[in-house]
N, C-alpha and C positions, 0 to 999 in steps of 0.2 A: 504494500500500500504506500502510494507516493502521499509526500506533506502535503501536495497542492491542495489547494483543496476547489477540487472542480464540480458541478453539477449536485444536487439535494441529496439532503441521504437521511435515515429516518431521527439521527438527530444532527441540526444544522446549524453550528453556529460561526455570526460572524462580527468581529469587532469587540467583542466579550470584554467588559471594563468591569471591576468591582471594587470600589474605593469604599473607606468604613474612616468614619469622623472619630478620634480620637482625644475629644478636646480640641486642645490648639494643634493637635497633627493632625494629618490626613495618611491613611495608612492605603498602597494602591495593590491591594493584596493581587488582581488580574490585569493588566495592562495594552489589550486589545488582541484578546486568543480568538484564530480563526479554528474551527475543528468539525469534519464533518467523518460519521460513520455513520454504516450503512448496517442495514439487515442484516443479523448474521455474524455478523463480527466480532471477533475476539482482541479487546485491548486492554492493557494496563496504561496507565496513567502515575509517572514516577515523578520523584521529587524529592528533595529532600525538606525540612521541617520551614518550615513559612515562604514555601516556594511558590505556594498558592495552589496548588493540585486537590485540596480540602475546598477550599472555596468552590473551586470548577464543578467538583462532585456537587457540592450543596447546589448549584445551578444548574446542572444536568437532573438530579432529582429531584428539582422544585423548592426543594425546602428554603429557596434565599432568592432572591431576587436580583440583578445585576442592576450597576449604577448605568451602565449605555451597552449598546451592541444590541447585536438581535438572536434569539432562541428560536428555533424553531424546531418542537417534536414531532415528527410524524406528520409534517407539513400545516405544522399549528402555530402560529405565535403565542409563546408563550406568554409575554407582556401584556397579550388583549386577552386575558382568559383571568373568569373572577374566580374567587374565591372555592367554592363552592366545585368549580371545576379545577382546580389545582388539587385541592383532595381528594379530588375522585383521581385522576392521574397516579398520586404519591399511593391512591393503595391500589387501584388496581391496573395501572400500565407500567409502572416501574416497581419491581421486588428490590427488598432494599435486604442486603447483608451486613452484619457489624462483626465488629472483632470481639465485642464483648456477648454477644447469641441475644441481649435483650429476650430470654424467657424468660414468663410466669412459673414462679417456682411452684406453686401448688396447684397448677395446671397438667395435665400428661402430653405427653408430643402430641396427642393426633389433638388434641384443645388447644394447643396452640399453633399449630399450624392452619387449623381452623377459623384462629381469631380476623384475619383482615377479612376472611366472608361474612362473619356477624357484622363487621362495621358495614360492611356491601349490601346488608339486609339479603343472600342467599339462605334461601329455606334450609333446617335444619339435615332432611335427609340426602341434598345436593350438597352441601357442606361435607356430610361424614363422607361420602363418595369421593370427593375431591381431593379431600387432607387424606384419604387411603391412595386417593391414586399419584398425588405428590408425596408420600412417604416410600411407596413402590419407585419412585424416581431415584431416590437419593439412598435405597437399599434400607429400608427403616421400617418397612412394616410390622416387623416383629417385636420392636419397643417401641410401638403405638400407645401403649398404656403407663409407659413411666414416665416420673417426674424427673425432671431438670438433674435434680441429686442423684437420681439411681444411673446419669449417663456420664460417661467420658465427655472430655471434650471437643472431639472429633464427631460424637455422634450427639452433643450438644449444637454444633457447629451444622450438621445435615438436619436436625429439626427448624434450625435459622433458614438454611435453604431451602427444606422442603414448605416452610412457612412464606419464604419468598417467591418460589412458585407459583403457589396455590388459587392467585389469581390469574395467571395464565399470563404472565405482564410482556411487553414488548422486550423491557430490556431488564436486565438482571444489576446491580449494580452493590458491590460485595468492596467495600475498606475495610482495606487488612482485613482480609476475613481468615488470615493465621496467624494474625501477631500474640493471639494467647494458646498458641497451640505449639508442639515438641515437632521438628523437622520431619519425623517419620507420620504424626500426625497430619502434618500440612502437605505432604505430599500427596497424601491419601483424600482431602479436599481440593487438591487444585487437580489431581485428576480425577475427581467428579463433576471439577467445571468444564476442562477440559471435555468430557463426555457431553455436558450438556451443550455446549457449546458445539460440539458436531451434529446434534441433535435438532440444531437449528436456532437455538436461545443466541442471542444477543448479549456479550456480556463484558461488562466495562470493572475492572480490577482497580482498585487504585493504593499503590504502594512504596516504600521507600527500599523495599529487598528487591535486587536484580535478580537472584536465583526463583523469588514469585513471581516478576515479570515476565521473562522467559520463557512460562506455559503457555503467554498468549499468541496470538497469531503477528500484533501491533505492537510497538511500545512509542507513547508521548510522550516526555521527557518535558516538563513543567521548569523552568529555574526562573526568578526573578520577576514570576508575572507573565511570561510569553513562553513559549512552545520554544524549547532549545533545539529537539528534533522528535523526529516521525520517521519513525522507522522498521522494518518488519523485527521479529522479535530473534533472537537465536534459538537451538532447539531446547527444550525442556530438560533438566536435570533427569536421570533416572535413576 
């Protein structure tokens, strides 16, 4: 995948600025990122710690707003879109991954995996169907019934995913989705993205480890506020 960035693609941005008032500074955490991926695609997004690749993400999944430039998902501007439809987006066209799994400790995998369809108002017996068959995706079906405490962290980490799925979302979007996990652990997550990702999922990484970048297909390279490079990735550790 060339940096250019030529012709739409299902997330499209261009001019990206994101300034944050500081008092008497102005902090320009993005500085005019151009970035267009398409359906399908496998990228990491790297940086190291106030590069601005955190901001990019929080603007990619909605969750922040840019100071100028233009978003557009899925041939949507995002800037004309109220409220109301920003969170419908955040839960069901973008699956959002953390590094820390955000599960309900006295909930079991398949209830939380379940939870962004109650916000969706999906009936209860389309729900259990769904969160069984994203459990079935990420190999989980048979600790559908424990709690958060009775799992590893790896299979704490696949309830995150299989919870991020579960709406069917356009794009997957997982920060540091191993930075609390043991090497032999992370491996074993990034080749379940890797899977989903041939599977046709759309999935956007964003990290400060080269050996996690390296499972994707792309790596963006974030320093200072602007795109250092775009460039395809090397192959994945094995």
């Amino acid at each position: 995948m060339s940096a250019t960035v030529d012709g739409r693609g299902l997330i499209d941005i261009r001019g990206l600025r994101k300034t944050y008032d500081m008092g008497t500074n102005e902090v320009h955490a993005l500085r005019g990122v151009d970035l267009v991926v398409q359906a399908g695609e496998y990228v990491a997004i790297m940086g190291p710690s106030g590069s601005g690749k955190s901001t990019l993400m929080n603007l990619i999944g909605c969750l922040d707003t840019p100071t100028a430039g233009r978003y557009e998902l899925n041939g949507r501007l995002v800037s004309e879109l109220d409220g109301d439809e920003l969170a419908r987006i955040r839960n069901q066209e973008i699956g959002f991954v953390f590094q820390t799994f955000n599960l309900l400790a006295r909930a079991s995998a398949q209830q939380n995996v379940e939870l962004p369809l109650i916000y969706a108002g999906v009936p209860p017996a389309e729900r259990r169907a769904r969160a069984a068959e994203a459990l079935q995706q990420v190999d989980l079906v048979e600790r559908a019934r424990h709690r958060p405490s009775e799992l590893s962290g790896g299979q704490r980490q696949r309830v995150a995913i299989a919870r991020a799925l579960v709406t069917r979302p356009a794009i997957l979007l997982a920060d540091e989705p191993t930075g609390n996990l043991d090497s032999a652990t992370s491996a074993e997550i990034m080749g379940l993205l890797e899977r989903l990702n041939a599977a046709g999922h759309t999935i956007i990484v964003v990290t400060h480890e080269h050996d996690i970048a390296a499972y994707a297909r792309r790596v963006v390279s974030i320093r200072d506020g602007l795109i250092a490079s775009d460039v395809p990735a090397l192959a994945p550790p094995r």
